[in-house]
N, CA, C and O of each residue as an XYZ file, in Angstrom:
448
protein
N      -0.590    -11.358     -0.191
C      -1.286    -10.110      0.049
C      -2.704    -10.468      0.482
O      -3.360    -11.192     -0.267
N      -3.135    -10.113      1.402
C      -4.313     -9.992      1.932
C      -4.965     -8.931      2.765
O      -4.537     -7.777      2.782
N      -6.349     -9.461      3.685
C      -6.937     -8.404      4.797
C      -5.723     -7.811      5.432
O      -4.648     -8.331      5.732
N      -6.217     -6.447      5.576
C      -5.332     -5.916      6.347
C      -4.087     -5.505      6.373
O      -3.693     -4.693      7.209
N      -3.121     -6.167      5.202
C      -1.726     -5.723      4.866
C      -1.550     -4.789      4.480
O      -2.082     -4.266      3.501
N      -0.542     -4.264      5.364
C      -0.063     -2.799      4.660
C       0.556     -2.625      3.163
O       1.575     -3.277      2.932
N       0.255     -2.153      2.569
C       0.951     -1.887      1.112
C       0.653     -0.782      0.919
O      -0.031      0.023      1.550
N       1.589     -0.711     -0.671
C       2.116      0.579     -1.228
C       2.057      0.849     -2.539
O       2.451      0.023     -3.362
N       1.578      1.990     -2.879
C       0.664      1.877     -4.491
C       1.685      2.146     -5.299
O       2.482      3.043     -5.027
N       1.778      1.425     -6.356
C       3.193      1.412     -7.393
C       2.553      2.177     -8.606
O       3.074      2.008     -9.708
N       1.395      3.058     -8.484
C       1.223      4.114     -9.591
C       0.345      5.210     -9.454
O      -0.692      5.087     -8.803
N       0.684      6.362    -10.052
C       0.108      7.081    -10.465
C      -1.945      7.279    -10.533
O      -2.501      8.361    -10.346
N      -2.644      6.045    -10.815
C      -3.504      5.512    -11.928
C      -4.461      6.158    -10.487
O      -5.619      6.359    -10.852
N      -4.291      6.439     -9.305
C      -5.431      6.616     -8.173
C      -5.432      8.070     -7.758
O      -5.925      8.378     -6.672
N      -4.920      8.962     -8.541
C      -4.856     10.814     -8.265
C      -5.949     11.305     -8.110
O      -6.132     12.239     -7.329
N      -6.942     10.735     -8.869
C      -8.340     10.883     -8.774
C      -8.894     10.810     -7.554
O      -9.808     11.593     -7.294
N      -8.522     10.008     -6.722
C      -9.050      9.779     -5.210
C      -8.236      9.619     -4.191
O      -8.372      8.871     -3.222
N      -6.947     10.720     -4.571
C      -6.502     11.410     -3.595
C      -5.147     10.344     -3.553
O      -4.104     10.830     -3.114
N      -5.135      9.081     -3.945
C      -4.043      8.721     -4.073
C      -2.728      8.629     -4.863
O      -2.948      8.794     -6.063
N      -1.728      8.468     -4.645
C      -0.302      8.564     -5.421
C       0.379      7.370     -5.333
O       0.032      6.463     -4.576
N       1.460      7.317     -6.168
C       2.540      6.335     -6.017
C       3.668      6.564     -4.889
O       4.581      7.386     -4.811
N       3.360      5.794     -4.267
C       4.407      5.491     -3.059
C       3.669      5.358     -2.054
O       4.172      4.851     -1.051
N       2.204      5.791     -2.032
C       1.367      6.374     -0.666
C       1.004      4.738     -0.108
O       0.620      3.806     -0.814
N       1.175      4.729      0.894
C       1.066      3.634      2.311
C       0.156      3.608      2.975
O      -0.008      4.580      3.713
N      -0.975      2.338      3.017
C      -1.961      2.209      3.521
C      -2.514      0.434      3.830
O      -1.853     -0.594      3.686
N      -3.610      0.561      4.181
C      -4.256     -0.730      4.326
C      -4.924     -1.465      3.255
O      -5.206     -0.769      2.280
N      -5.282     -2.835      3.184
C      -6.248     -3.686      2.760
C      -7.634     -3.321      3.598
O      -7.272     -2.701      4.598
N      -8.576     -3.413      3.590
C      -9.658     -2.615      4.136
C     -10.535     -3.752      3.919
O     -11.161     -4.137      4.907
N     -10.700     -4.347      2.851
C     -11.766     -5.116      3.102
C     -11.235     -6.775      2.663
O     -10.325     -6.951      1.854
N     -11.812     -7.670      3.196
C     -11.195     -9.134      3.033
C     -11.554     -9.148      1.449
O     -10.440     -9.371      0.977
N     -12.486     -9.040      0.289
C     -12.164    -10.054     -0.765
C     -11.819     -9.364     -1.529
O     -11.336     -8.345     -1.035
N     -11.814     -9.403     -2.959
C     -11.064     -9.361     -4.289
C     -12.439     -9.253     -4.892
O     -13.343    -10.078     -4.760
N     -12.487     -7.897     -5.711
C     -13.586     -7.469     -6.126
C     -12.996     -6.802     -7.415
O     -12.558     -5.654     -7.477
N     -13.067     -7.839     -8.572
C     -12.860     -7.714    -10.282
C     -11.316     -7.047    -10.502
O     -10.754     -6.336    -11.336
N     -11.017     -7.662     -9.347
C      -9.046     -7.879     -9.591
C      -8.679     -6.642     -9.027
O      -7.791     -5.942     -9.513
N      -9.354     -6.326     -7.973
C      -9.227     -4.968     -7.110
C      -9.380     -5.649     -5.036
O     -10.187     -6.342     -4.416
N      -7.976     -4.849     -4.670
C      -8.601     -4.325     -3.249
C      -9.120     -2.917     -3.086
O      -8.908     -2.009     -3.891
N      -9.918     -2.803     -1.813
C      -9.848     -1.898     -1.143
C      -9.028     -1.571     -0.751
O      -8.522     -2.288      0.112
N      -8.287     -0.174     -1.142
C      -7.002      0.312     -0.048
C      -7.514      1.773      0.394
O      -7.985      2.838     -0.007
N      -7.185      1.221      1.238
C      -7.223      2.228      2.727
C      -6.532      3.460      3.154
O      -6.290      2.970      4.257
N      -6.016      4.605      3.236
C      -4.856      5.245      3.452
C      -5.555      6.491      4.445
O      -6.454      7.225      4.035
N      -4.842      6.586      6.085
C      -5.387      7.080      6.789
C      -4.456      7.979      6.926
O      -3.291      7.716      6.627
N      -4.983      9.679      7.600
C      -4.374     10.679      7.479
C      -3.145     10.538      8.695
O      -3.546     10.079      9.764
N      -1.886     10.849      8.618
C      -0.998     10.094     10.084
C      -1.069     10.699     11.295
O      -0.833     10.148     12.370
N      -1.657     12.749     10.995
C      -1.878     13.121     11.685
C      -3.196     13.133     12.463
O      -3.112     13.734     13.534
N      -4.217     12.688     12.218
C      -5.419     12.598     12.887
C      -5.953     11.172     12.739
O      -7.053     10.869     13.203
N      -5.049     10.155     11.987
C      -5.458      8.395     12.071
C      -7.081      8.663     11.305
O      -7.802      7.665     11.290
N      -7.453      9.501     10.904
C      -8.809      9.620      9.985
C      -8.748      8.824      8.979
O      -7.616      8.501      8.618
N      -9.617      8.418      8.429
C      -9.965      8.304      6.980
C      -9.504      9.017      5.591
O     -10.360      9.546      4.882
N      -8.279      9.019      5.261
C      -7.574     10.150      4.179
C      -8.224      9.850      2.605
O      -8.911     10.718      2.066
N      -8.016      8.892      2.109
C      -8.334      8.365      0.952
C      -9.081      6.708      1.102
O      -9.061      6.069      2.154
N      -9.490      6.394      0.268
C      -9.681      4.980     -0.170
C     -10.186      4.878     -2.034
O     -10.761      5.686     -2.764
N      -9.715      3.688     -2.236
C     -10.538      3.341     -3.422
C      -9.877      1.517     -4.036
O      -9.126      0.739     -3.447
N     -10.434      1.408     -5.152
C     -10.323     -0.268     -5.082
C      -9.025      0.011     -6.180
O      -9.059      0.891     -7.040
N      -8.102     -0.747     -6.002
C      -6.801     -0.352     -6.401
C      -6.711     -1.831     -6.576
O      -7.055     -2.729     -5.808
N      -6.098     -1.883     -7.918
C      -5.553     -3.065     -9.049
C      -4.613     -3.828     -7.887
O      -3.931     -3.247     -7.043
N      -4.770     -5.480     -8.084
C      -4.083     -5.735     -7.552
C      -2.493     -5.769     -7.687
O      -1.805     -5.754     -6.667
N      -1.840     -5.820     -9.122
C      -0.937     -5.543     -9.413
C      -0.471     -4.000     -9.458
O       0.482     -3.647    -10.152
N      -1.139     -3.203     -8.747
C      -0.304     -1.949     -8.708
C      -0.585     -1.685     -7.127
O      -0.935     -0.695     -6.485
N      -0.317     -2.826     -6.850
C       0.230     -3.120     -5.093
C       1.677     -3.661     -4.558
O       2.315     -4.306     -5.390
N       2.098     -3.534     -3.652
C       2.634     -4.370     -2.935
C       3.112     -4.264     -1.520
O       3.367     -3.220     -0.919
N       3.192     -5.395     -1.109
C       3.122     -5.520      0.647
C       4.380     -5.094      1.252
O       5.562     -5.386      1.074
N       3.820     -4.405      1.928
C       5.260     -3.276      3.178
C       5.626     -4.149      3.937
O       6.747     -4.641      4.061
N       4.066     -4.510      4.819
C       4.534     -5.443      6.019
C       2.664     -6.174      5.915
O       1.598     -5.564      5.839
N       2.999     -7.916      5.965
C       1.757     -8.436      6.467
C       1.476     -8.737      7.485
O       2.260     -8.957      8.408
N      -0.173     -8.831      7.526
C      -0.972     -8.710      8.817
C      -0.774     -9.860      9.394
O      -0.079    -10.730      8.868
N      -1.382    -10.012     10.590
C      -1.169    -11.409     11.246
C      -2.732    -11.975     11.278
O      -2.876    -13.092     11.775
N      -3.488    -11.536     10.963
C      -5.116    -11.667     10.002
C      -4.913    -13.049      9.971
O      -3.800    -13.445      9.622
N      -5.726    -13.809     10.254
C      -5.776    -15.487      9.937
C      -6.655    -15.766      9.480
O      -7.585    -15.099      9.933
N      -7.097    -16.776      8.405
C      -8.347    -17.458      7.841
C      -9.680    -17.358      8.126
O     -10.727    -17.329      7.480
N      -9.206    -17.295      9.774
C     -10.761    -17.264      9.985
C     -11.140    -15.601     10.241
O     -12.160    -15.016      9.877
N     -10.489    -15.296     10.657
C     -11.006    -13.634     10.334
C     -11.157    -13.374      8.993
O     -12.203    -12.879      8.573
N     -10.354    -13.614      8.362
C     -10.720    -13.268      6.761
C     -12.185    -14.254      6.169
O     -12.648    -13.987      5.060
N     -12.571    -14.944      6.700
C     -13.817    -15.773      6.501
C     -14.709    -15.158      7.035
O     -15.752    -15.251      6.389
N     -14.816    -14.388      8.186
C     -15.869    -13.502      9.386
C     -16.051    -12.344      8.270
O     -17.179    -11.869      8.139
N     -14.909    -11.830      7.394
C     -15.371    -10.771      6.671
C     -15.902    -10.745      5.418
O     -16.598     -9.876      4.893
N     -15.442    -11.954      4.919
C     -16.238    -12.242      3.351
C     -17.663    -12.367      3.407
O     -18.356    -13.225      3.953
N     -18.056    -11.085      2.566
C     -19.204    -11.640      2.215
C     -20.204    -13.190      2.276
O     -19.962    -14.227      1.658
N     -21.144    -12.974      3.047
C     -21.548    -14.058      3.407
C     -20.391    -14.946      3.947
O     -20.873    -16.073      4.060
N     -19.757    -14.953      4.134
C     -18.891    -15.832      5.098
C     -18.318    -16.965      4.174
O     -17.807    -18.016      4.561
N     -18.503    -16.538      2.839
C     -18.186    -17.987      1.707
C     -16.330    -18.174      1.914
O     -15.431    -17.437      1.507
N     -16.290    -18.954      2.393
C     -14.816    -19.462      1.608
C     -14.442    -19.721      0.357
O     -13.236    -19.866      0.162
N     -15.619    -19.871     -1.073
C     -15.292    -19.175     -2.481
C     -14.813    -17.775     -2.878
O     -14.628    -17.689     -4.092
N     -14.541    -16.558     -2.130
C     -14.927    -15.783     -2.574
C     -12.905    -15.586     -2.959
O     -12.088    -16.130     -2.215
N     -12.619    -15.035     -3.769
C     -10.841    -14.199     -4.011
C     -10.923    -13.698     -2.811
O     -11.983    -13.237     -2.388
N      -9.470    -13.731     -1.887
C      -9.164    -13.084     -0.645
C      -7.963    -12.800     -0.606
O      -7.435    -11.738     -0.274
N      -7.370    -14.040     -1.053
C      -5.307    -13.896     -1.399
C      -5.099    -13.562     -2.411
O      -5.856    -13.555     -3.382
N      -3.602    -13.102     -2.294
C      -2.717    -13.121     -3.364
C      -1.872    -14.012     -3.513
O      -1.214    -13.037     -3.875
N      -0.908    -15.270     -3.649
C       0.218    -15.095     -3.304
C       0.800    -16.181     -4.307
O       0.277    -17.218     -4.715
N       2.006    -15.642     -4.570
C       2.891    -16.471     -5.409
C       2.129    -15.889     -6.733
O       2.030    -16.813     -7.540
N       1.626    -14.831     -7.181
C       1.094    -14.398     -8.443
C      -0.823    -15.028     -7.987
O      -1.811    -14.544     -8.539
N      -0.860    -15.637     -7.396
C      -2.528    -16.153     -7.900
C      -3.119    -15.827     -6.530
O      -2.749    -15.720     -5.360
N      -4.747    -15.676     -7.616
C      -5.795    -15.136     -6.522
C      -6.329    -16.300     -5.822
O      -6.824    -17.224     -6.469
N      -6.252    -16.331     -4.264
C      -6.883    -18.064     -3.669
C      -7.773    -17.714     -3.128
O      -7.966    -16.570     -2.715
N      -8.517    -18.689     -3.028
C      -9.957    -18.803     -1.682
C      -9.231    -18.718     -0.937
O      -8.067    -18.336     -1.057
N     -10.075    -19.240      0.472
C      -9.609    -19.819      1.514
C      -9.679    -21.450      1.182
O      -9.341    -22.265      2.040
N     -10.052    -21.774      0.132
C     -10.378    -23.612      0.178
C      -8.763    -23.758     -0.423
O      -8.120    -24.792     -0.602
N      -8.471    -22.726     -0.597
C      -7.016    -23.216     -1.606
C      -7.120    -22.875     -2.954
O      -6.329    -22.004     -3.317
N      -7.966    -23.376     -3.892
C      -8.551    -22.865     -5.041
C      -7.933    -21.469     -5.849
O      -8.303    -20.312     -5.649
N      -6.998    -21.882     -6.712
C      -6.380    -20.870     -8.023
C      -7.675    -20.426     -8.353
O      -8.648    -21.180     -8.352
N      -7.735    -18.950     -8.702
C      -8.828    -18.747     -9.060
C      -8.301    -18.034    -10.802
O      -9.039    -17.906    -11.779
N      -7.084    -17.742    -10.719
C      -6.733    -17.417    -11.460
C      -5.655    -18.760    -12.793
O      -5.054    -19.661    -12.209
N      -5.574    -18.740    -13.943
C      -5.032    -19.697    -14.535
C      -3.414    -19.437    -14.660
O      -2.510    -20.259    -14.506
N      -3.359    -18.533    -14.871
C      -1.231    -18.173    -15.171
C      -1.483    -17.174    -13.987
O      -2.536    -16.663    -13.607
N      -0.236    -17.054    -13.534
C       0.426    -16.267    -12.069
C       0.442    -14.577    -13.005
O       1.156    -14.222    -13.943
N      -0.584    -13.885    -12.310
C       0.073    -12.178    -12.313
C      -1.441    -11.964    -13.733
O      -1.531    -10.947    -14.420
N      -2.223    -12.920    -13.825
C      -3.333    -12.337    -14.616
C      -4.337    -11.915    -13.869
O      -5.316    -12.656    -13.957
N      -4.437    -11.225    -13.336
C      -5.548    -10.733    -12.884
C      -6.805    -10.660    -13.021
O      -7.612    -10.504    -12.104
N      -7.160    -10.820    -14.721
C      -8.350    -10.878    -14.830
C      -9.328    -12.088    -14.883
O      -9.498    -12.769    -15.894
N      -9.757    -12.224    -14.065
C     -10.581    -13.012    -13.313
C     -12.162    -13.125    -13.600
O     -12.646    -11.994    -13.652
N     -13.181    -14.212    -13.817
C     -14.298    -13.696    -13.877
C     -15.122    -12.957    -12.858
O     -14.665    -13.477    -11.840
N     -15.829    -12.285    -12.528
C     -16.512    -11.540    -11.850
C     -17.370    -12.796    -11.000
O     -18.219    -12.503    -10.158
């Protein structure tokens, strides 16, 4: 899971900001901000801006991934660090250096 992948919210927990479970949208911003993306969800009839908010990474998952490569996801991180959480995959949060940022697969909580 990364920039740009489409996914699909597996709860309830985002009603507050307009989102639901099942609702289909984007990754919006390249990093991982306290075990949260940005997701994105644009209106289908006017491609607007419908919802957003930073949505758990485990109450995600990927529809279809982007074709987004490293170095675009590096152009968008903050300061351009290759430290920063950007992936998901196989349960753990990675840099771009490679770097587990996380210790067991599917913990999310991460230091800040």
């Amino acid at each position: 899971m990364k920039y740009m992948d489409r996914v699909r919210v597996l709860t309830d927990d985002y009603v507050e900001f307009g989102i639901h479970k099942g609702d289909e949208g984007h990754i919006l911003a390249a990093e991982i901000r306290y075990g949260t993306f940005l997701f994105f969800r644009e209106n289908p009839e006017t491609l607007a801006d419908d919802a957003d908010a930073s949505v758990k990474i485990q109450d995600l998952e990927v529809v279809e991934s982007s074709n987004v490569t490293d170095e675009d996801i590096l152009e968008e991180l903050p300061l351009h660090n290759p430290e920063w959480g950007c992936k998901v995959e196989d349960g753990y949060i990675l840099n771009l250096k490679g770097e587990r940022l996380n210790k067991y697969a599917y913990n999310y909580t991460v230091p800040a």
